[in-house]
C-alpha positions as CSV (number, residue, x, y, z in Angstrom):
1,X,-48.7,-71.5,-70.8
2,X,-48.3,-75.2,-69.3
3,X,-50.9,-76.4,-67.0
4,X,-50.0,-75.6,-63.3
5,X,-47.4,-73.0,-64.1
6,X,-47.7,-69.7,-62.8
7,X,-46.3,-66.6,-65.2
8,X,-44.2,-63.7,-63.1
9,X,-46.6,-61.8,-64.6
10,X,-49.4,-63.5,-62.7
11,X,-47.3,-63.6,-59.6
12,X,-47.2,-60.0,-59.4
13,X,-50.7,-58.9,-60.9
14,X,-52.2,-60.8,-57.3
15,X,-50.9,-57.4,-55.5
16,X,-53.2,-55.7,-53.0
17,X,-50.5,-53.4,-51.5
18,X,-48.3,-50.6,-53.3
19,X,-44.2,-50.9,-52.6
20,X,-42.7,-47.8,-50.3
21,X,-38.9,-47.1,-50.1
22,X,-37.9,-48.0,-53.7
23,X,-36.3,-44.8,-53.9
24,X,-32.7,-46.1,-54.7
25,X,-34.2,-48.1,-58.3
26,X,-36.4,-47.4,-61.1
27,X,-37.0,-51.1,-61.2
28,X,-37.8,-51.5,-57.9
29,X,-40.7,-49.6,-58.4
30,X,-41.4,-50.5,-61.6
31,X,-42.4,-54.3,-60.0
32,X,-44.1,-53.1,-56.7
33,X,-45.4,-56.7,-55.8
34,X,-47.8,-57.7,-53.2
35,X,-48.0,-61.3,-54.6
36,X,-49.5,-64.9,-53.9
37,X,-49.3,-68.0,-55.2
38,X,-52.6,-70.4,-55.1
39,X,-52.8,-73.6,-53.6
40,X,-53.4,-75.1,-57.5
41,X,-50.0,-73.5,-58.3
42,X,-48.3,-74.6,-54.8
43,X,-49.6,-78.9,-55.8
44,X,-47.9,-77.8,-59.2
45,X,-44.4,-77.1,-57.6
46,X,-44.8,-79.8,-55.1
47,X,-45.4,-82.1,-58.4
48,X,-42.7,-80.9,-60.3
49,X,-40.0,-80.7,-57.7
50,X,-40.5,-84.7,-57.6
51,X,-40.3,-84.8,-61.3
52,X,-37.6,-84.1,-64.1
53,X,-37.5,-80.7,-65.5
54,X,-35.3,-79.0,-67.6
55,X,-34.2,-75.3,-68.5
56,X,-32.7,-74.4,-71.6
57,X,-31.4,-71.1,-72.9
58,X,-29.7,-70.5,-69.2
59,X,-27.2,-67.8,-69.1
60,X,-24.2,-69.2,-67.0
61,X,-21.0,-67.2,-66.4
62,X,-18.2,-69.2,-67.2
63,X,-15.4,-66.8,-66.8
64,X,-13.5,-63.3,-67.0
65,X,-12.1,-61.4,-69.8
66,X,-9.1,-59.6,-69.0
67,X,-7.5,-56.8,-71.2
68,X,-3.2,-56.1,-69.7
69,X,-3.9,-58.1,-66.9
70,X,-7.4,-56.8,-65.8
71,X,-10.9,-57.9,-65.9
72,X,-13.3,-55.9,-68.3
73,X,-16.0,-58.4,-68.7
74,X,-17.8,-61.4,-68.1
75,X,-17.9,-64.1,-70.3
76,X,-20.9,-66.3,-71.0
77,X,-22.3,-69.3,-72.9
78,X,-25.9,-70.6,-72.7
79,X,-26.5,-73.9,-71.0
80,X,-29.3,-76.7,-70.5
81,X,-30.3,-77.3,-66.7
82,X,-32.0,-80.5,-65.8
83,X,-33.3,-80.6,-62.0
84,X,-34.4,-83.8,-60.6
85,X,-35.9,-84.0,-56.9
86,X,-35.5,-80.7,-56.1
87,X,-31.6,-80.9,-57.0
88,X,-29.7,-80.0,-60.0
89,X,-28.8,-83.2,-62.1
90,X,-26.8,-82.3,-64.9
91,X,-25.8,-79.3,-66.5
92,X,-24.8,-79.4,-70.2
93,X,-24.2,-77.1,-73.5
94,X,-27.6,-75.7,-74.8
95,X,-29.8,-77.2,-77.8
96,X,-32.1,-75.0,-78.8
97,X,-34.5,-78.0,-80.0
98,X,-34.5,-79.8,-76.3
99,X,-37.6,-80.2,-75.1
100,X,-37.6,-78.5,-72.0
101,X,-38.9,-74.2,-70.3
102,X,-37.3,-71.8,-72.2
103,X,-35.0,-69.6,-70.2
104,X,-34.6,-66.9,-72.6
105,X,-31.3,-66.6,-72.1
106,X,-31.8,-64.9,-68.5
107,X,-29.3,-65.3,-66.4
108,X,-29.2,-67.9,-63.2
109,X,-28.0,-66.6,-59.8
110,X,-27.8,-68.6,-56.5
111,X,-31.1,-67.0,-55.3
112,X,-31.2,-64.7,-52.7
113,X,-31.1,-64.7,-48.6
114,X,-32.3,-62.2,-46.6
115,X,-30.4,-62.7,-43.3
116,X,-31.7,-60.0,-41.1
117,X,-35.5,-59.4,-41.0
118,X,-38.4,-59.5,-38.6
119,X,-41.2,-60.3,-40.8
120,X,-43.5,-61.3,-37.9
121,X,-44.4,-57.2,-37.3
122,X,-44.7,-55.3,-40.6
123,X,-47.7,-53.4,-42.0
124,X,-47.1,-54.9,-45.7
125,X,-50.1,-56.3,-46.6
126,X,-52.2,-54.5,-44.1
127,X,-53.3,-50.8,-44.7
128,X,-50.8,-47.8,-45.3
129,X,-48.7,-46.7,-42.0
130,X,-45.9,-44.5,-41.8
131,X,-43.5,-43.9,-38.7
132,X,-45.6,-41.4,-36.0
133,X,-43.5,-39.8,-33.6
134,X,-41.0,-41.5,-31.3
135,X,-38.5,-40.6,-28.2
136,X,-36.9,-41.8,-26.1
137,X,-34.8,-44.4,-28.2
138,X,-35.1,-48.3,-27.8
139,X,-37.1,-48.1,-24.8
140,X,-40.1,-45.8,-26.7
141,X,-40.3,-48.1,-29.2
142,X,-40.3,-51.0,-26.4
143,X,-43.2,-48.7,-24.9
144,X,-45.2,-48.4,-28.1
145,X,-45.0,-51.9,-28.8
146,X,-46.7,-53.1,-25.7
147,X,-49.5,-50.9,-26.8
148,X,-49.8,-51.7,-30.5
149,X,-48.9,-55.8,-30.9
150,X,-52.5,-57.4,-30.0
151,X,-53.3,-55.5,-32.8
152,X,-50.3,-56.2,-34.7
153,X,-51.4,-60.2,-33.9
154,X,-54.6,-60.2,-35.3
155,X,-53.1,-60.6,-38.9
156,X,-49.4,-61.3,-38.8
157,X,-49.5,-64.4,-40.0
158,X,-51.7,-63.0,-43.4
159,X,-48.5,-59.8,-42.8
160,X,-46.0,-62.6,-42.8
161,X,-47.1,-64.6,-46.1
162,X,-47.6,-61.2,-48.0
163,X,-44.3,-60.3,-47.1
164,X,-42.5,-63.6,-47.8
165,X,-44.0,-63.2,-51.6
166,X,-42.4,-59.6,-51.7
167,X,-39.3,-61.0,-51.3
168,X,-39.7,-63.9,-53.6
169,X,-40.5,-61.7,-56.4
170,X,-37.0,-60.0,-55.7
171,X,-35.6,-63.2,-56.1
172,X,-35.3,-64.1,-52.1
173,X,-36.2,-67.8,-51.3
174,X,-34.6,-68.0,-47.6
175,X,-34.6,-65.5,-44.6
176,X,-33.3,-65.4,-41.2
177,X,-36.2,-64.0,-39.4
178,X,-36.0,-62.5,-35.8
179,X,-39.3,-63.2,-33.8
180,X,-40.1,-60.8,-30.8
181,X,-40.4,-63.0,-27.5
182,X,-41.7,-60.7,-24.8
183,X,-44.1,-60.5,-21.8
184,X,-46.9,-58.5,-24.3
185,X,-46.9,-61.5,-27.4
186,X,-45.2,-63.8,-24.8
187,X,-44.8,-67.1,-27.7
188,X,-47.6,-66.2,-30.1
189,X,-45.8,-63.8,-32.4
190,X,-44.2,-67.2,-32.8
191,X,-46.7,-69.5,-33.2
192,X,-48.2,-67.1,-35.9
193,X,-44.8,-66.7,-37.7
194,X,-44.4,-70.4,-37.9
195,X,-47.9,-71.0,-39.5
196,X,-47.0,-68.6,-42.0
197,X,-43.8,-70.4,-43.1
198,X,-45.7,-73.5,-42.9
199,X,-47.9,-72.2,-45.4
200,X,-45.2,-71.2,-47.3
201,X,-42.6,-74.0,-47.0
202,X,-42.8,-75.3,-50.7
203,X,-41.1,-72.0,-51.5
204,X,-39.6,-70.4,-48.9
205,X,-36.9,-71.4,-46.5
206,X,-36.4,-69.6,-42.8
207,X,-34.0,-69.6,-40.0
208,X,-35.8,-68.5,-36.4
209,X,-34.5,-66.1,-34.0
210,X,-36.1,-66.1,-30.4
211,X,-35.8,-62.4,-30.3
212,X,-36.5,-60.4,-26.6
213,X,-37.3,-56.8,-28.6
214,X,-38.2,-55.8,-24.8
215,X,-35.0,-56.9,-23.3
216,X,-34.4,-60.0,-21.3
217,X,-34.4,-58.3,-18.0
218,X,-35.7,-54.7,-18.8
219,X,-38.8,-56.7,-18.8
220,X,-39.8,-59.7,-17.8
221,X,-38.4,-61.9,-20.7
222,X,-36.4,-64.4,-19.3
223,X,-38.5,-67.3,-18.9
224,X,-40.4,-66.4,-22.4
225,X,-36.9,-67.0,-24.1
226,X,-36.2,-69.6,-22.1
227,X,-39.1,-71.5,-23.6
228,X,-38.7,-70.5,-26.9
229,X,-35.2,-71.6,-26.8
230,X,-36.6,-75.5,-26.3
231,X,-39.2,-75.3,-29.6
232,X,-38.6,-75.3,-33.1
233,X,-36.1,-72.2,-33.3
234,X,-32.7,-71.8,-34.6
235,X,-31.4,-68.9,-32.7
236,X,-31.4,-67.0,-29.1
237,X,-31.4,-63.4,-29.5
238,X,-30.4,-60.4,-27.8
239,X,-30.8,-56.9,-27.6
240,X,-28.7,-53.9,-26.4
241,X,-27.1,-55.3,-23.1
242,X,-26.1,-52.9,-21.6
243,X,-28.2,-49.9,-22.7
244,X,-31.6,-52.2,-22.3
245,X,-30.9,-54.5,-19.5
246,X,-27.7,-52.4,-17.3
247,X,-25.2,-55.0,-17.7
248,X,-23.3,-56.5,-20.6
249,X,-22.8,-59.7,-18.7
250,X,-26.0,-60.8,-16.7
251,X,-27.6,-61.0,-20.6
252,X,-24.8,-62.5,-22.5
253,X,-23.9,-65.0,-20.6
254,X,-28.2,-65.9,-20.2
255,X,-28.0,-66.0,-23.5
256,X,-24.9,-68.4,-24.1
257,X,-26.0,-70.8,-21.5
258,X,-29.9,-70.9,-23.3
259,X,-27.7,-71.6,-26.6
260,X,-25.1,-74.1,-25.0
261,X,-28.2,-75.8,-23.4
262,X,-30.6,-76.8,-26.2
263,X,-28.0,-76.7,-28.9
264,X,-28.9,-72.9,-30.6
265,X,-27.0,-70.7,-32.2
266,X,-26.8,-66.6,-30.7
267,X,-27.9,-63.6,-32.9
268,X,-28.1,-60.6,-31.0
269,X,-29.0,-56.9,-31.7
270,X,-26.5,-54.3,-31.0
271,X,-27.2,-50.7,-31.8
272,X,-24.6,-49.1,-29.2
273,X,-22.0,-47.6,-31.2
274,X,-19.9,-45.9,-28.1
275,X,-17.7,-48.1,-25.8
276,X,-20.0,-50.4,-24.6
277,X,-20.9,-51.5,-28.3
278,X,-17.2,-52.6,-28.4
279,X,-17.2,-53.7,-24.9
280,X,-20.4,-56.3,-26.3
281,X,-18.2,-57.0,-29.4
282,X,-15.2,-58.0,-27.3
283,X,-17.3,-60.5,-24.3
284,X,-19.2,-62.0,-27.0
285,X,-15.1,-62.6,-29.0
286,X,-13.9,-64.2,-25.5
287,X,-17.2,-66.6,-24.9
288,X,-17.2,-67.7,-28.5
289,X,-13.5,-68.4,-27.6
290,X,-14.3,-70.0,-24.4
291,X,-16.8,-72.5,-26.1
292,X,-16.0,-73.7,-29.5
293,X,-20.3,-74.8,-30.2
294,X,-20.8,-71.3,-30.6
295,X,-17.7,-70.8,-33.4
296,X,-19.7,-70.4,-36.1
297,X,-23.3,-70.0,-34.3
298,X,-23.3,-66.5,-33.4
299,X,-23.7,-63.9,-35.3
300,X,-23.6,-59.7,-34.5
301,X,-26.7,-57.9,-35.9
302,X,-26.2,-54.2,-37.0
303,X,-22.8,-53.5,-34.6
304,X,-22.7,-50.1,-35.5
305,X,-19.4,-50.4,-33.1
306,X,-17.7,-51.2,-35.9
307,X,-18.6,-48.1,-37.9
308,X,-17.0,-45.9,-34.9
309,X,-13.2,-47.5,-34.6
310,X,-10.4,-46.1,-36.7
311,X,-9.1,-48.2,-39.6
312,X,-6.3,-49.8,-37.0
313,X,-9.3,-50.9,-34.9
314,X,-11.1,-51.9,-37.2
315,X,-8.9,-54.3,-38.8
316,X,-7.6,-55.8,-35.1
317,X,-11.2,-56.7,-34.4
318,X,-12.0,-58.2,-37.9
319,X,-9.5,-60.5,-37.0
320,X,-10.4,-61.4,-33.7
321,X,-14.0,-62.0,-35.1
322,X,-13.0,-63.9,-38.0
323,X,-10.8,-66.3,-35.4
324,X,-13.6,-66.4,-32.5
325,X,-15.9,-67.3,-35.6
326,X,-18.6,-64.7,-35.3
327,X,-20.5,-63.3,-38.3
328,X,-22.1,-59.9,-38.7
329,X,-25.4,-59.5,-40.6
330,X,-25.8,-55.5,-41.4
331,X,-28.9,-53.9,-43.2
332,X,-25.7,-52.3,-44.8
333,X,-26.5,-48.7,-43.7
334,X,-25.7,-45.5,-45.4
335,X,-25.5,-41.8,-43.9
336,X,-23.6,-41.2,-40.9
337,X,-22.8,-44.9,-40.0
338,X,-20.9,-46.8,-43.0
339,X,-20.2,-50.3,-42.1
340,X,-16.4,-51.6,-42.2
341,X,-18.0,-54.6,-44.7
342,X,-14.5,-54.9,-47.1
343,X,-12.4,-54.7,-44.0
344,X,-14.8,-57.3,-42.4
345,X,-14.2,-59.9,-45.8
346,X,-10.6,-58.8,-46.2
347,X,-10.1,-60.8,-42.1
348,X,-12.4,-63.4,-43.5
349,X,-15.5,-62.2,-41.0
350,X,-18.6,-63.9,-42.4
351,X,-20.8,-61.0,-43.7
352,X,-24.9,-61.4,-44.3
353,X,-27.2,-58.5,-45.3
354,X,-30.5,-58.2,-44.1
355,X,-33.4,-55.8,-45.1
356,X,-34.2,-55.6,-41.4
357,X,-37.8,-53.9,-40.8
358,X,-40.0,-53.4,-43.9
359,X,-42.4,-50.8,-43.8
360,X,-43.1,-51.3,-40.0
361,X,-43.9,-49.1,-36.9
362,X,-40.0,-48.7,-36.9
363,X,-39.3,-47.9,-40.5
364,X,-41.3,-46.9,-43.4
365,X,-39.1,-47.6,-46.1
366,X,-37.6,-51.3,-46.9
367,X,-37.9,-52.2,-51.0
368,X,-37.9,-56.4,-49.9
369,X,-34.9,-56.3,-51.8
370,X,-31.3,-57.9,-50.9
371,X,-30.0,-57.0,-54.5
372,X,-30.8,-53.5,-53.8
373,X,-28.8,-53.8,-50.4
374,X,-25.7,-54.8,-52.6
375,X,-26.1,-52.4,-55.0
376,X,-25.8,-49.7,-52.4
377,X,-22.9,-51.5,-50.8
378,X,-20.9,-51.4,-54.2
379,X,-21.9,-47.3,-54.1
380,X,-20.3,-47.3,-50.9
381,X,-17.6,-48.7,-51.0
382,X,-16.8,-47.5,-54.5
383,X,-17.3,-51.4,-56.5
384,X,-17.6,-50.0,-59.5
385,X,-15.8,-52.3,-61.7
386,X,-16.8,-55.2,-63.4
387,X,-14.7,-57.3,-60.9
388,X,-15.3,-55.9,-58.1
389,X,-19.5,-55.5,-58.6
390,X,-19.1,-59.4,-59.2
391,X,-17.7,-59.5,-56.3
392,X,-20.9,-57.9,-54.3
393,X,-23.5,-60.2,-55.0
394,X,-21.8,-62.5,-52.1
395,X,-24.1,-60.1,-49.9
396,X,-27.8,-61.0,-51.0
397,X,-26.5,-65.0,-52.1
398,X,-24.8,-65.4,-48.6
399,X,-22.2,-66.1,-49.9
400,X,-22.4,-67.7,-53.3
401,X,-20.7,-66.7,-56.0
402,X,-20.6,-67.8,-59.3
403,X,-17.1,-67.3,-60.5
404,X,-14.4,-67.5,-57.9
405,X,-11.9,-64.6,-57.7
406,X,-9.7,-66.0,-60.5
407,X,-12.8,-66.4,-62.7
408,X,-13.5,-70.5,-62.1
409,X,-16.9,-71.1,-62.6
410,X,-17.8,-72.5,-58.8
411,X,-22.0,-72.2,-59.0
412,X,-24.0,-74.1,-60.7
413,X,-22.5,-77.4,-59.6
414,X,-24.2,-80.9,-60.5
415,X,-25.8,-82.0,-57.0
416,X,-26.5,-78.5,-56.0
417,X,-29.8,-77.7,-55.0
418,X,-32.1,-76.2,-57.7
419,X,-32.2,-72.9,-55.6
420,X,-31.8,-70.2,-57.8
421,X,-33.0,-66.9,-59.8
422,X,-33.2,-66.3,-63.4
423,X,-32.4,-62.6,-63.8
424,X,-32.6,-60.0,-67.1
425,X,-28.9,-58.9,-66.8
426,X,-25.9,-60.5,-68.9
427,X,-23.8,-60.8,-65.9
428,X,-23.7,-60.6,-61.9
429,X,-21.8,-57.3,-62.2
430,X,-25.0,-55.9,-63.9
431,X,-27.6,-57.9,-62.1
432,X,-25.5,-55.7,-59.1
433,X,-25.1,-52.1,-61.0
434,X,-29.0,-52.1,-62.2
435,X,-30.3,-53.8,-59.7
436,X,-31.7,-56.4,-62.7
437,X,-35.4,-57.7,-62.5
438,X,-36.1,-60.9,-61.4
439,X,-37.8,-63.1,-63.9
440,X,-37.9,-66.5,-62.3
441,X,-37.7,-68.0,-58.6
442,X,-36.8,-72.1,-57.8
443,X,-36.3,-73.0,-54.4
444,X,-35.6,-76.6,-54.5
445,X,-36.6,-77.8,-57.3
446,X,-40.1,-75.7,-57.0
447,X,-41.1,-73.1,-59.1
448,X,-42.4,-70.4,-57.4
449,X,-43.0,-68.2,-60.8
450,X,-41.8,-67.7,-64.6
């Protein structure tokens, strides 16, 4: 092995902590990571990300085979990748004699995105918890969080980091993380969360969400938020207006102003699945409507609304969200509440996935993994053939899709960033049917393991 490179193998051996809630795949728990990468390894990337590399033996997709007018399969071709300051410089036909990593013919994927987690508050890394005994919805957990986050502080940064490499070795190199912002933590469940992605910035992108778990107003949030919104964050979050806080409008409109204000986008949480879920969905529409900053800035976490409406509802207010410009980022749930997510693409709705709490005081399960989430999504919503699997892995790669939907190759593109996974699986249909191991992680030009 080359001086300074750090083997998957090695990446994954580092594990203190076993993996819980890998139920749904064998591989999952087959590479139960808890990993780390050391500061020698960390100059390496930083080194080579300035540097020429190249990859041969890539896997790209280049197209679909159709039999009468259908597609069966995926077509292929191996390709050699050369990255240059962290971007992709060229891409041309494979020489097995280049000089250059051997890709072994595993195939590259936009890497992942996890776009809906709170990594500032798990147990991963820390001793084994599961859930105790809760009531009273929301507001018990609200209640046992005042009690349990000085603890929870002590270590959340070391939680954070551990966590960050869980998702890495799933092939994640970029999360939206929501941050509680509450009279208990008041900014330093911040401030520790930011250390951590300091630490781990030459591997590992983020997006911030001020997040008031306690409510705005429920308790005394307001000026905590208000705060945060003027540091280094990237969105103002809600939760619950109306069940949390007694008014749908008093909290949304705090929250539009804090985001109009000091140039954020909006992210809020919304479990109310009854009228005044939809009642949220529809004020949030009209202010999103009523100022154009926020079109494409705010985003609807969970809205299990949606879930609730009839097909005719559901497709009028795909559209209205798809023209007011307002994504939805779901943990794609299964059980009693099944997401509209086709409906939701069909009106052009921007859709992320999230793994949302991992193996927290709110959840014990949560694999780490956003391929998993899209392999549930296709067992959903019956994606089953080699199109339409394709088709899922816009969930975990926000997104990104290799092939377009007439089978042009679209990803990798010269000038691209060198973000990407190299993944055992011939195709993304597979990579999304067997939820395909992750052999390799570059986020920008770094190499965070192969």
């Amino acid at each position: 092995m080359e001086t300074g490179r750090v083997s998957r193998k090695d990446f994954l051996k580092r594990s203190s902590v076993g993996l819980a809630g890998a139920f749904l795949s064998p591989n999952i728990g087959q590479s139960a990571p808890n990993t780390s990468v050391n500061k020698q390894h960390e100059a390496a990337a930083r080194s080579a990300a300035d540097t020429t590399q190249v990859l041969k033996n890539v896997r790209l997709e280049t197209g679909f085979i159709y039999e009468n007018e259908q597609v069966v399969a995926t077509q292929t071709d191996l390709f050699a990748i050369r990255i240059e300051n962290g971007k992709i410089k060229s891409i041309s036909p494979n020489d097995k004699n280049q000089v250059g990593t051997d890709a072994s013919g595993w195939l590259m994927l936009p890497s992942f995105k996890d776009m809906h987690i709170h990594l500032d508050k798990t147990f991963y890394g820390d001793k084994w918890q599961a859930i105790g005994p809760r009531s009273n919805g929301v507001k018990g957990m609200i209640e046992l969080e005042q009690k349990i986050i000085p603890d929870l502080l002590k270590n959340s940064t070391y939680k954070a980091e551990k966590l960050i490499e869980l998702l890495q070795s799933y092939g994640t190199n970029f999360a939206r993380s929501h941050v509680n912002i509450e009279p208990t933590s008041k900014l330093q469940s911040l401030a520790n969360l930011q250390k951590a992605l300091e630490n781990k910035k030459q591997s590992f992108g983020a997006e911030i969400v001020a997040f008031p778990q306690h409510g705005i107003f429920y308790t005394d949030s307001a000026s905590y938020l208000k705060e945060a919104a003027q540091l280094d964050i990237d969105f103002i979050g809600g939760l619950d207006p109306y069940s949390i806080d007694g008014s749908i409008e008093k909290p949304v409109d705090y929250m539009v102003q804090l985001a109009l204000d000091y140039g954020k986008g909006i992210d809020i949480h919304l479990h109310e699945s009854g009228k005044t879920g939809v009642q949220t969905i529809e004020y949030l529409i009209d202010k999103a409507i009523e100022n154009p900053a926020l079109r494409g800035k705010t985003y609807i976490s969970h809205a299990f609304a949606l879930a609730n409406m009839d097909r005719a509802q559901q497709e009028t207010i795909a559209e209205k969200l798809a023209s007011a410009g307002i994504g939805i980022a779901s943990s794609v749930p299964f059980g009693n509440t099944v997401m509209p997510i086709p409906t939701l693409l069909k009106y052009g709705v921007e859709v992320l996935v999230g793994t949302d709490s991992v193996i927290d005081h709110w959840n014990t399960f949560g694999s780490g993994s956003v391929l998993q989430k899209a392999n549930v999504a296709a067992q959903l919503y019956g994606a089953s053939t080699e199109f339409a699997l394709s088709r899922m892995l816009r969930l975990p790669t926000a997104g990104i899709l290799p092939l377009d939907d007439k089978g042009v190759q679209q990803w990798p593109k010269e000038g691209d960033l060198a973000s990407f996974a190299l993944v055992d699986a011939s195709c993304s249909a597979e990579a999304v049917s067997r939820i395909s191991q992750v052999k390799s992680l570059y986020y920008e030009g770094h190499q965070v393991f192969l």
